[in-house]
N, C-alpha and C positions, 0 to 999 in steps of 0.2 A: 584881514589878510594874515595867513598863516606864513613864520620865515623858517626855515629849515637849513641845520647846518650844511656845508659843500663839503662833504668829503669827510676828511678827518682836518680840515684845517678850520679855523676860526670864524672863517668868514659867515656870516646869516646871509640869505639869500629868500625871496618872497617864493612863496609855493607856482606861482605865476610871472614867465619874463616877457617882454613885448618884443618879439621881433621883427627887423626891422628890413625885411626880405624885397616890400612892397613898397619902399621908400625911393625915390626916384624915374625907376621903370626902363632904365633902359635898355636895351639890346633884347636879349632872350629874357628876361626879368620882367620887362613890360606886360607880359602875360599876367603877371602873380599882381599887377598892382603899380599905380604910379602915385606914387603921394609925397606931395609937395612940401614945402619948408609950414604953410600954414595947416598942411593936416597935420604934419607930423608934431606939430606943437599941440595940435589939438586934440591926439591918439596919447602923447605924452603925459599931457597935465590929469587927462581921464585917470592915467595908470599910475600918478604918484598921488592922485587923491585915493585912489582903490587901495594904496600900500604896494605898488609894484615898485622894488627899487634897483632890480636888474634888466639891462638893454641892451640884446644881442645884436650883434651885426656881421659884417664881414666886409676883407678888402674888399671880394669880387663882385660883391652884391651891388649891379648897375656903375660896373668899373670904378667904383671908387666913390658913387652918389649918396650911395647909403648911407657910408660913413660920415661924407659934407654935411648931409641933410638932418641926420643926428645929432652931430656935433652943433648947428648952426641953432636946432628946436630946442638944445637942452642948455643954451647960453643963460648963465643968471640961476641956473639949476646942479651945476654939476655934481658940486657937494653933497645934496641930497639922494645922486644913484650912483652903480655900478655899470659900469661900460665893460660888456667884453663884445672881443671880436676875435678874427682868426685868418691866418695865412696857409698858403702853400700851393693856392691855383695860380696858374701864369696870369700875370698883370701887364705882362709887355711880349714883347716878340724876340728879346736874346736871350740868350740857352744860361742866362741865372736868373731868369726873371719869373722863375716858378719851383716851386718842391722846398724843404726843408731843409736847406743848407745855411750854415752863417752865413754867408752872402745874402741868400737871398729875404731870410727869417730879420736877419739885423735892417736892412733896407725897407723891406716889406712893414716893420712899426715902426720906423722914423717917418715913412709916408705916412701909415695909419694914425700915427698922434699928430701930424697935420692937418690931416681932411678933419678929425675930430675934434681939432682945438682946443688940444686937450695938454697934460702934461704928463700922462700915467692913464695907462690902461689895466683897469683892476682883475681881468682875466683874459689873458693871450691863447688861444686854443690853437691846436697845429690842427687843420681842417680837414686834413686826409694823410692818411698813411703815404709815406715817401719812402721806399727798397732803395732807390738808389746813394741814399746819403746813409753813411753810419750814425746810429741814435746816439752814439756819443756825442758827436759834433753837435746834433741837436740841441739834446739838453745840454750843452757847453754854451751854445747860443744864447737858450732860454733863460740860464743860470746868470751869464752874463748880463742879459736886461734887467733883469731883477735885481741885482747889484746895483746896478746903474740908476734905479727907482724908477725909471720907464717901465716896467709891468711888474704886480703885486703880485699875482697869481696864474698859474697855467695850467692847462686842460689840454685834452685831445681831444677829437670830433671823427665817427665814422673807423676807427679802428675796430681790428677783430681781435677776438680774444690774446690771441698770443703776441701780437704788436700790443697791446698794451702790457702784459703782462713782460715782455723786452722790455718796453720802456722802464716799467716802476723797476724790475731786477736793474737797469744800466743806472737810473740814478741814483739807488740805494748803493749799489758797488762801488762808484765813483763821486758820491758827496756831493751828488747835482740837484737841480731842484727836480721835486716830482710832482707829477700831474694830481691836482685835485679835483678833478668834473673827467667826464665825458660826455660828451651829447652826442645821442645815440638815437635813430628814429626804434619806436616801440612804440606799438599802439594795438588794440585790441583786434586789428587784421594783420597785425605782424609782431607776432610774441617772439622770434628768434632770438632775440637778444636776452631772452631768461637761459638759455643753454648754455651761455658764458659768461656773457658781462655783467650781467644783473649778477648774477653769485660772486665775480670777480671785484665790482663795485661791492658788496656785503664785505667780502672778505679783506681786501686793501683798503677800505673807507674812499672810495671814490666815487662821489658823487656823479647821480644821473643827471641831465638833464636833454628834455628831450623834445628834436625837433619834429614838424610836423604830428602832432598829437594825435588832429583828427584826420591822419593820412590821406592830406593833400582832400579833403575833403567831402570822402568816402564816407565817415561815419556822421557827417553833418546831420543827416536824418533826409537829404532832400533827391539823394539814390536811393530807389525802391524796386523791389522786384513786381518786371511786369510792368513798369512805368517807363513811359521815353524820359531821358536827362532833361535839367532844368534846363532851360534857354540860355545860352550865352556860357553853358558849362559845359566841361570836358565828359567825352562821352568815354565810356570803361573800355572800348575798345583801341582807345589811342592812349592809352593811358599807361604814366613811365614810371610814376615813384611817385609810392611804393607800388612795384608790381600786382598784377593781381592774379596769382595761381591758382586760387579756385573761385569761382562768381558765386556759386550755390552756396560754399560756407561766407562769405562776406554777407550775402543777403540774409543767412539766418542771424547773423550778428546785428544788423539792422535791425532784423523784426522786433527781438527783443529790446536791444536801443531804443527803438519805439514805442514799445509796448510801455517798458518803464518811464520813460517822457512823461507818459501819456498818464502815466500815474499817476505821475509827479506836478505835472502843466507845466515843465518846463521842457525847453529844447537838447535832441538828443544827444545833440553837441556839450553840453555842459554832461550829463550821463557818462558821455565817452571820455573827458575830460578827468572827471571827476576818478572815474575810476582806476584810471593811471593814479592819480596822486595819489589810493591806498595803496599801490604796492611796495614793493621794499625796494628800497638804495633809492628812489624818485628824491626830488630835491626839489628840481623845477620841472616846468613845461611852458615850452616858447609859442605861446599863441602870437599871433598874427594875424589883423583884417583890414579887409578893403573899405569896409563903410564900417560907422561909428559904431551904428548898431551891433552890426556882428563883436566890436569887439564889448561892448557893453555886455552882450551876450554870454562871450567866454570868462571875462572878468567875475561872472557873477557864478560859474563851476566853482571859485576857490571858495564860498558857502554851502556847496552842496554835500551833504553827507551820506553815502547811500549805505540803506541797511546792507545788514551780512546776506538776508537772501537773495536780496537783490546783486549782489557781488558775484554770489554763487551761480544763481545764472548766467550771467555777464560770464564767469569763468570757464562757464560748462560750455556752452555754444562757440569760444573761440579759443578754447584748450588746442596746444600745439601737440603732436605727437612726439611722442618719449624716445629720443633718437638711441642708437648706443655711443657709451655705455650709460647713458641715462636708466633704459629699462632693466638690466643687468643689477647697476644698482641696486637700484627700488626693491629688485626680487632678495638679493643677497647680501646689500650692506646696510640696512634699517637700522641697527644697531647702534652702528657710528657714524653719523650725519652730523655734520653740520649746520648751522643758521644759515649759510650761503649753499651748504648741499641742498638743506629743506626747502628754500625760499624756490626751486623747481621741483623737487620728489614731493614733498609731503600732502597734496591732493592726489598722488598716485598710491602713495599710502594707505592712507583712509579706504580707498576704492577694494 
């Protein structure tokens, strides 16, 4: 297992985190997976033999199960990983029991290091962007917990460029703590996140990490064009996230997935896997699975190394288009680029 710094801050983090989405099951979550106190010990021990020492979760994740059932699998273990988790969806039904306000961010980990059993949460992520609360208050919040030794470290989750880029300016201006992670979906059907934040993560040292990999489970290998969905799988017609805006370029992304797989004997899953973790600002990636095997599976991407041509395909077939002023750029400021300007121009470059 490879660890890789978060951010610009101290912390190692394993190239690989286990999320823990599937833990419980219940309400609208029972779809993704119900697993109990003895899988999750069993999904667990898999991943600290593999070298995985970070484990994500959330309040919301099965009201509150996710976190019991973490907390409860990792008894006798703590010391050996990294717990984070994250607030800001509503957890009760009165008007402060959701978004990112002191109230609700300070209440929201006193519960969350309860279900956890924990005494400190070693990364607190705000889980979604909050307009209504000023970022100040927030990171006053966040600041304060950290003070307090209830959480080590803090992240955002799901923000756009420019809320993040508020946040790091509000804490830098006011001596608050700043965010080191984002977890960001990005996956080889949905590159958007190199237009901003991947350069924004280069340029602030803010580490990626990133949920749903193999986009909710599009690039598994087991979507084919031309084929009916596998049994008891979501079919692309009802399907919510990550959106799918175009079918014809997702399946050519597969063929090729496949193809190299197929080169390789391995599953296109670890491929698609694999090839996130060479891009820049990546840190982690939050695999997640139902059966042992699948996660056996994905554990075994953090060995795979794919050559450069193989990259080069993979990049060629799910290239995003150069929005402006991206292509503006490219034609007129080559010159003066940056590592976080390059890390999107510079295959437009060469071209």
């Amino acid at each position: 297992m490879q660890y890789r710094q978060l951010g610009r801050s101290g912390l190692r983090v394993s190239v690989l985190t286990l999320g823990t989405m599937t833990f419980g099951g219940k309400g609208a979550f029972a779809k993704t997976g119900a697993t109990d106190v003895t899988g999750a010990r069993r999904q667990i021990d898999r991943c600290i033999d593999a070298g995985v020492n970070l484990f994500d979760t959330a309040d919301m994740y099965s009201a509150g199960q996710s976190e019991e059932i973490l907390g409860q699998a990792l008894q006798g273990k703590r010391n050996q990983v990294l717990i984070t988790t994250k607030a800001r969806f509503p957890m009760g039904d009165g008007p402060n029991d959701a978004g990112s306000s002191r109230q609700h961010l300070i209440a929201a980990c006193e519960a969350s290091l309860r279900r956890l059993g924990t005494d400190h949460i070693d990364l607190y992520q705000l889980h979604e962007w909050d307009g209504h609360t000023p970022i100040e208050e927030t990171l006053e919040a966040l600041d304060s917990l950290v003070r307090a030794g209830k959480v080590r470290y803090v992240g955002v989750s799901n923000f756009s460029g420019w809320h993040l880029m508020k946040t790091i300016g509000a804490a830098e201006l006011h001596r608050l703590i700043r965010p080191v992670s984002q977890q960001i979906h990005y996956t080889l059907q949905a590159r958007e996140a190199e237009y901003e934040l991947v350069p924004i993560a280069i340029d602030q040292g803010v580490g990626i990490l990133v949920w749903s990999p193999l986009a909710g489970g599009l690039l598994s290998g087991k979507y084919r064009r031309g084929e009916a969905s596998p049994e008891g799988s979501r079919h692309l017609a009802n399907w919510g996230e990550p959106p799918i805006r175009d079918e014809g370029k997702l399946y050519d992304i597969v063929d090729v997935l496949v193809s190299i797989a197929k080169e390789r004997d391995v599953p296109a899953a670890q491929v698609a896997l694999a090839w996130l973790l060479g891009r820049p600002g990546v840190a982690s990636l939050v695999i997640g699975a139902r059966t042992d095997e699948q996660l056996a599976a994905n554990l075994a991407a953090a060995d795979l190394s794919l050559a450069p041509e193989e990259r080069a395909r993979l990049d060629e077939v799910s290239a995003p288009p150069l929005l402006y002023p991206y292509w503006h750029q490219a034609k007129t400021a080559a010159d003066r680029l940056s590592p976080a300007d390059l890390s999107l121009l510079s295959p437009h470059l060469k071209r």
